[in-house]
Legacy VTK file of the C-alpha trace (Angstrom):
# vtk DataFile Version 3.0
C-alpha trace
ASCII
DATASET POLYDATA
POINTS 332 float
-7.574 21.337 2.482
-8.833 19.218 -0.594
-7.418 20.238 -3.960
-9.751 18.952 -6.742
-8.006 18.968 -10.412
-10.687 18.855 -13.455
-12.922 21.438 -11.568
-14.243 23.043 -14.390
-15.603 19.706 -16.298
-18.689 17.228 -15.614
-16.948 15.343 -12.926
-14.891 17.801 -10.812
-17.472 20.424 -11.077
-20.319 18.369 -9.585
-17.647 16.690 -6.693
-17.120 20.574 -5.332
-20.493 20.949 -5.270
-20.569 17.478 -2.964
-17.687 18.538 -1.219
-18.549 21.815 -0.173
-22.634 20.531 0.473
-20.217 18.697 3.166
-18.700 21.694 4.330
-15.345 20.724 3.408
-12.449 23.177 2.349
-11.432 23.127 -0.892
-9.342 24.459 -4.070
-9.670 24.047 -7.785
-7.206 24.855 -10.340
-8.364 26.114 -13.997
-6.503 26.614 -17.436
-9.275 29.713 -18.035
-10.964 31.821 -16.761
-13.740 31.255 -19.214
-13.656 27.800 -18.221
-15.054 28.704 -14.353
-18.496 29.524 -16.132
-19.398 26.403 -16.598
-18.829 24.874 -13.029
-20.976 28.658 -11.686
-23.757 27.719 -14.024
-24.196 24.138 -12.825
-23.970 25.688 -8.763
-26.883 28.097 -10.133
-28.724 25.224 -11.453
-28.363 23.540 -8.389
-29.442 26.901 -6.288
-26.070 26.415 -4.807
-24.530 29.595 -5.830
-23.573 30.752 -2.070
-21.399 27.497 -2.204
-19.764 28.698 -5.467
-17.684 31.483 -3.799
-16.109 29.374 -1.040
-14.575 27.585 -3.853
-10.344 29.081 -3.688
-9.802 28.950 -7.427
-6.283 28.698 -8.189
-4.727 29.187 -12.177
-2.769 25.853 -13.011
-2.125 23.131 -15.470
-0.916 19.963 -14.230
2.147 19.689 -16.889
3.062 23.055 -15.125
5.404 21.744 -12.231
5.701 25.407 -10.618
2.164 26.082 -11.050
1.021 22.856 -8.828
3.774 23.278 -6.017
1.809 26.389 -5.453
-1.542 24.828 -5.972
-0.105 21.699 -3.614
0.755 23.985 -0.648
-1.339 23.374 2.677
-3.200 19.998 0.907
-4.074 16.905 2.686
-6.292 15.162 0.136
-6.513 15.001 -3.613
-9.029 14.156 -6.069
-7.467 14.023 -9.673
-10.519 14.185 -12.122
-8.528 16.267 -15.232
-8.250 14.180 -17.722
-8.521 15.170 -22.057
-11.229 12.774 -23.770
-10.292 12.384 -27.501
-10.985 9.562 -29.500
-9.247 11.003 -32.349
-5.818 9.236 -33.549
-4.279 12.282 -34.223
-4.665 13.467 -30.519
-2.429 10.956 -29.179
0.611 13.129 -28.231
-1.700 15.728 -26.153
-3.544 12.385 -24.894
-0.182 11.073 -23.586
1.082 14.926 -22.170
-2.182 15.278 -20.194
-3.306 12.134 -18.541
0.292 10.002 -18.646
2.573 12.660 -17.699
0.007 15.093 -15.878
-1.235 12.273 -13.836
2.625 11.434 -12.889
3.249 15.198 -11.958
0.293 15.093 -9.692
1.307 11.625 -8.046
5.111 13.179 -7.488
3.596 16.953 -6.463
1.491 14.544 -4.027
4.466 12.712 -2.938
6.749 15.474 -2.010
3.898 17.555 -0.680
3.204 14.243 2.047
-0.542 14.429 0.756
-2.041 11.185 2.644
-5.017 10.595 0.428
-5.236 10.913 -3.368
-8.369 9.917 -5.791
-7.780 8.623 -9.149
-10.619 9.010 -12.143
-9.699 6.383 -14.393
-12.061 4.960 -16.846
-13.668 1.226 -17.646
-11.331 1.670 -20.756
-8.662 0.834 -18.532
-9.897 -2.034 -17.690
-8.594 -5.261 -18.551
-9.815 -7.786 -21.744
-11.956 -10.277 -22.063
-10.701 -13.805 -23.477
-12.721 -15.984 -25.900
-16.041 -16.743 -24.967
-15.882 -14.759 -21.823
-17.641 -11.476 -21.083
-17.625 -10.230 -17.882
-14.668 -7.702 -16.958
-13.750 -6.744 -12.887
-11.303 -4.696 -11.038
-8.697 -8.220 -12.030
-9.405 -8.870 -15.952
-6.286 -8.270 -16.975
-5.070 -5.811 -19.685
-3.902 -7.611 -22.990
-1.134 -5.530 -24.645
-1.540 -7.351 -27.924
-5.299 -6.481 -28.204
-6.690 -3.217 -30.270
-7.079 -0.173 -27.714
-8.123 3.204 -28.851
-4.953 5.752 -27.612
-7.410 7.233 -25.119
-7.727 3.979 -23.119
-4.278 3.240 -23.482
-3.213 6.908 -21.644
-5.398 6.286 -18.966
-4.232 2.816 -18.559
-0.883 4.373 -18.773
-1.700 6.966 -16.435
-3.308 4.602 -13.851
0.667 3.037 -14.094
1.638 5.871 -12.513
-0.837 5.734 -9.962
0.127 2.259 -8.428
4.110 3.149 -9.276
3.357 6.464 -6.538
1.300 3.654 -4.541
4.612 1.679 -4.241
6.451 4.416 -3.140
3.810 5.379 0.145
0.943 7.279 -1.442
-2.434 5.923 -0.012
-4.044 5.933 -3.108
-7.878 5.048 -4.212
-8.891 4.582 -8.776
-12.223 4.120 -9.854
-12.951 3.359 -13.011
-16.348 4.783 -13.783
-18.860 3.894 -17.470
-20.277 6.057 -19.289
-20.586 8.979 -17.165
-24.495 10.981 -16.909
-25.097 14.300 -15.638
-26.647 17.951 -15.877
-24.822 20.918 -16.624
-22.136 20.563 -19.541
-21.855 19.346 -23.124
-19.178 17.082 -23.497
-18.555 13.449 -23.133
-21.886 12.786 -22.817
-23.780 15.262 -23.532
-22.171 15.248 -27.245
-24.283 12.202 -27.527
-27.239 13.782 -26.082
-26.847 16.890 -28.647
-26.188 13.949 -31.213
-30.002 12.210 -30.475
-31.112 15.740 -30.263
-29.871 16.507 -34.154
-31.746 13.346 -34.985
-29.055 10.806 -34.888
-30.125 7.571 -37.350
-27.409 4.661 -36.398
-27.813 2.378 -33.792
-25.681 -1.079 -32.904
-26.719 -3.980 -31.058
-23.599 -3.695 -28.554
-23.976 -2.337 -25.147
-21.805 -0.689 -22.362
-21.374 0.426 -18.756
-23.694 3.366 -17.605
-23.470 5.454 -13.966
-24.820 9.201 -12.892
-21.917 11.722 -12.110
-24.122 11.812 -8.676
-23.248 8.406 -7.751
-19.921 8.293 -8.778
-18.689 11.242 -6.553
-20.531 10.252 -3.680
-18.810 6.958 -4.058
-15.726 8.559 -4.385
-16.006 10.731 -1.354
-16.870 7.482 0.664
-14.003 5.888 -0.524
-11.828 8.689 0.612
-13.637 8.559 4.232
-13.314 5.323 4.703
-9.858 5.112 4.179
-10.050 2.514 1.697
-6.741 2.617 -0.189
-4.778 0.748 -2.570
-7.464 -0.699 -4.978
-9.734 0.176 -7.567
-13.166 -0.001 -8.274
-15.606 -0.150 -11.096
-18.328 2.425 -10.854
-21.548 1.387 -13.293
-25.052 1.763 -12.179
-25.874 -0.773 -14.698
-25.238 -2.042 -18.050
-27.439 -1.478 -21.118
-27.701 -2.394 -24.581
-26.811 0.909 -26.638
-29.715 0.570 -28.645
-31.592 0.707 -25.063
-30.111 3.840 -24.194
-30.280 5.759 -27.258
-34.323 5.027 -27.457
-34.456 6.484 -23.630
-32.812 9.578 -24.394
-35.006 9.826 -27.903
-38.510 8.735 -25.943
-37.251 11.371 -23.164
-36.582 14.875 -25.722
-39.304 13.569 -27.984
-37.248 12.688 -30.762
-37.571 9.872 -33.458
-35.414 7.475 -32.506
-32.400 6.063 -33.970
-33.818 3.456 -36.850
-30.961 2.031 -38.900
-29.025 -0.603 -37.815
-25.162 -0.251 -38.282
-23.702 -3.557 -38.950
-20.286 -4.657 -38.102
-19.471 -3.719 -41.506
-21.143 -0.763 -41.723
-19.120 0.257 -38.900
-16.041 -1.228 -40.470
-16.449 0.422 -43.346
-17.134 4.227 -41.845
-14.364 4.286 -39.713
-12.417 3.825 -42.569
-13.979 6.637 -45.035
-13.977 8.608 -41.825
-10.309 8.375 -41.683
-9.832 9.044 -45.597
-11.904 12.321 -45.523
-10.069 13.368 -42.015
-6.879 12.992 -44.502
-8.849 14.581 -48.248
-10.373 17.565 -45.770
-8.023 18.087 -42.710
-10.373 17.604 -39.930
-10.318 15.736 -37.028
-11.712 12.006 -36.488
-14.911 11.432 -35.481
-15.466 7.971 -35.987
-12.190 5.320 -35.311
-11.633 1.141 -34.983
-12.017 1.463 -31.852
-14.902 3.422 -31.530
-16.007 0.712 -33.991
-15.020 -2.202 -31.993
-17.091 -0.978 -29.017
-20.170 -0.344 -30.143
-20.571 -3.817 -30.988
-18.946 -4.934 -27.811
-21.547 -6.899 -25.506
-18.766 -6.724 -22.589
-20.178 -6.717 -19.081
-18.844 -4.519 -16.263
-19.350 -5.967 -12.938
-19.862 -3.348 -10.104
-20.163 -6.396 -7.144
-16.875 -4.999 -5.439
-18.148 -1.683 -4.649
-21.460 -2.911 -3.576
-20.005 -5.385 -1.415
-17.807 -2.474 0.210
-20.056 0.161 0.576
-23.777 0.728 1.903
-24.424 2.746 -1.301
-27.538 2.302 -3.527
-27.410 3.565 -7.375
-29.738 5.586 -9.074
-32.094 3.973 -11.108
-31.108 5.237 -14.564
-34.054 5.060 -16.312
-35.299 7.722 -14.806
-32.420 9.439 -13.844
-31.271 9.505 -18.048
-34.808 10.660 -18.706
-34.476 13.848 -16.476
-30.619 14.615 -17.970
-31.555 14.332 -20.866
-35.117 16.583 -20.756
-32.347 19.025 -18.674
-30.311 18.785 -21.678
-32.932 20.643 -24.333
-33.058 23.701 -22.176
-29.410 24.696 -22.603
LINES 1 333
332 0 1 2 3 4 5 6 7 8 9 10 11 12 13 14 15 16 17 18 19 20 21 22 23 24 25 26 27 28 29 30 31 32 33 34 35 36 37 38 39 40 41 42 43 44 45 46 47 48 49 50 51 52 53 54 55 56 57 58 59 60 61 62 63 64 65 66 67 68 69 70 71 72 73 74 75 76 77 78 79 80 81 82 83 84 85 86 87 88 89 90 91 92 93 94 95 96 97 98 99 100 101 102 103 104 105 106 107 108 109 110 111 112 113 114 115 116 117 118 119 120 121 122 123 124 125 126 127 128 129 130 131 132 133 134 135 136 137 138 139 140 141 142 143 144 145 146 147 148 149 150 151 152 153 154 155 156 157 158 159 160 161 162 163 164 165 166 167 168 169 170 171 172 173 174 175 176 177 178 179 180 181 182 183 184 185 186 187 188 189 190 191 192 193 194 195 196 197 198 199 200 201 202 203 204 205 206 207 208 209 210 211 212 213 214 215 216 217 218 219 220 221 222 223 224 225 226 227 228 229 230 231 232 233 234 235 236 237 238 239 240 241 242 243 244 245 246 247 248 249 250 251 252 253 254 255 256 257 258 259 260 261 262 263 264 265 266 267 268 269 270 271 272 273 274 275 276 277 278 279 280 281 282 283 284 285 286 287 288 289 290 291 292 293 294 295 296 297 298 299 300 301 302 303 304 305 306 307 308 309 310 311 312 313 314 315 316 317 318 319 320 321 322 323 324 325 326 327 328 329 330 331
């Protein structure tokens, strides 16, 4: 049996549906109830609601160590997609707690359990730095400690630690470190930058960044798994695009004026700074950081020739692919 963590978000939900298309066996855990809903509506929207119920939902969290020996019993394969997305500084301890120490109890549950395959989602955050005057980053750039990362790349770089450490003690393990990840059916990652266009979002920057589909990124992972192809990771981006590009898509697409002022360096300098002095004046969280800064100016390239080379896979063109999400995206 396959046990699938992060179920009930973008990811997991849409690699049951894959999973189960294939008639495989499988069980999710959830936090909530309340959370299921969201994985049931994006089976409906798929007209896959028969699949839905062969789904053996189990309650867990993965910092809950009796919890997952339950959820671990009878399972042969794992695909670890829970993961909390935060850019906010003030996040950091509940960063580290879920995806450094909830991706170490799921190596160890997956260890003492003698589970013989186990999936990673990592993220191109992870991935290493770029030195002076270079741009292109692979599966070997390697991390720079000294360099700025936002505490959300640093726990999944952290948790991906954990990964290889399990790896060295005789877990076949697979990461792949998907872009900006695309798809139907829920509202956050990114579709809080689809809602953001929808509001009428002015700013744009002149950086750019590392795009895929959900669609092809569990597919890939599934063929990964099948293959047996262990002990490496893998970048998984359709394609990279400017970020002015891909807010003018998503604009053209729900018929909204696109984004028309052009946030300089120091524009962006300057807002992540007043965004951090009114999180402090009215107790609310961050919503713009340094980090976040630093990348939308980035012009970093994410090469995806390793996967291509290993697999007979073709990516959605995502053009049209963003154009259909995001016309999907105004009637929820």
């Amino acid at each position: 049996m396959i046990l699938v963590t992060g179920g009930t978000g973008l990811v997991g939900a849409h690699l049951l549906l894959h999973l189960l298309q294939k008639n495989e066996a499988v069980r999710a855990i959830y936090r909530s109830e309340k959370s299921i809903e969201k994985t049931r509506n994006l089976f409906k929207l798929e007209n896959q609601q028969e699949l839905f119920h062969k789904i053996e939902w189990m309650e867990a969290d993965i910092n809950d160590i009796p919890a997952l020996e339950k959820a671990f019993q009878g399972i042969t394969v794992v695909y670890h997609c829970a993961a909390l997305i935060s850019f906010d500084p003030g996040d950091e301890e509940a960063l580290r707690k879920v995806n450094i120490e909830g991706t170490a109890n799921m190596v160890n549950c997956a260890l003492d359990f003698g589970v013989t395959k186990f999936c990673y989602v990592s993220s191109i955050a992870a991935l290493g730095d770029t030195r002076e005057g270079e741009n292109l980053i692979t599966e070997e750039t390697e991390w720079n400690p000294e360099k700025n990362h936002g505490d959300y790349a640093l726990t999944k770089y952290g948790a991906e630690m954990e990964v290889w450490r399990a790896s060295q003690e005789g877990l076949n393990v697979v990461v792949v470190n998907p872009g900006v990840i695309f798809g139907k059916g829920f509202d956050s990652g990114s579709g809080e930058l689809l809602q953001k266009i929808r509001n009428g979002f002015p700013f744009y920057t002149k950086g750019s960044t590392g795009i895929t589909s959900v669609e092809d990124l569990v597919a890939i992972m599934i063929q990964l798994m099948d293959n047996n192809v262990f002990g490496e990771r893998f970048t998984i981006v359709s394609e990279n695009i400017r970020l002015q590009v891909l807010l003018n898509i998503i604009a053209d697409a729900m018929h909204k004026k696109k984004p028309y002022l052009y946030a300089s360096p120091l524009m962006t300098a300057l807002a992540w700074r007043a965004d951090w002095l009114l999180s402090k004046l009215l107790f609310r969280k961050r919503t713009f950081t340094k980090a976040t800064a630093k990348s939308s100016h980035s012009l970093d390239i994410y090469d995806n020739s390793k996967i291509t080379g290993r697999l007979p896979y073709t990516f959605k063109p995502m053009r049209e692919y963003l154009i259909t999400v995001s016309q999907a995206h105004l009637k929820v």
